[in-house]
N, C-alpha and C positions, 0 to 999 in steps of 0.2 A: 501844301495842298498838291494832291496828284495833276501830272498833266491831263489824265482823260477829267477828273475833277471838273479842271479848270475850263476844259471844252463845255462836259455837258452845262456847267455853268452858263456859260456863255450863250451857247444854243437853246436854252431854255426860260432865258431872262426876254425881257421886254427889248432892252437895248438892240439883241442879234434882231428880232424883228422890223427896228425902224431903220435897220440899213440893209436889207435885203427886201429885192423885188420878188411879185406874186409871180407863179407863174406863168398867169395871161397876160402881164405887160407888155407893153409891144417892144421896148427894149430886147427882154428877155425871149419875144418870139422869131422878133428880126438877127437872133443868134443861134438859136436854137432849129427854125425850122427849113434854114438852107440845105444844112447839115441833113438831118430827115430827109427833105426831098431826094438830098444829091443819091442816100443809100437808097429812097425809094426806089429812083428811077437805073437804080445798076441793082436791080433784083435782093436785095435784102428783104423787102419787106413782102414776099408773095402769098399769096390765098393760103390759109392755113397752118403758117409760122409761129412761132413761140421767141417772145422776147425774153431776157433777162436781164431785168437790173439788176444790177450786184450791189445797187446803192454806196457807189465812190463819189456822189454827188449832189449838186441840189433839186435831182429831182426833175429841172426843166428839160430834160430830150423826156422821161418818162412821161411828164402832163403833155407830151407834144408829137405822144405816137401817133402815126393812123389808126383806126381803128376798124 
């Protein structure tokens, strides 16, 4: 079996889900939303910006922009 195979396997079985946390767990936001803040607050995030996820992750800065 190829190694992407073996990934998409993985990330789309039951298994990957019971060891990965949601998005909104507080784990997940107490890591996530310092990070956010810190670039909020040194002008990353200003009035009428465009973000990009390039999707290298799981996702939690994305569920965790301002909006």
């Amino acid at each position: 079996m190829k190694p992407r195979d073996l990934q998409r396997n993985y990330w789309e079985s039951a298994e990957s889900h019971e060891h990965r946390r949601a998005p909104a767990h507080p784990v997940v936001s107490a890591f996530a939303c310092p990070k956010l803040d810190f670039a909020n607050q040194n002008g990353a995030f200003q009035d009428g910006a465009f973000v990009l996820d390039v999707g290298c992750g799981n996702g939690f800065f994305t569920y965790h922009l301002p909006s």
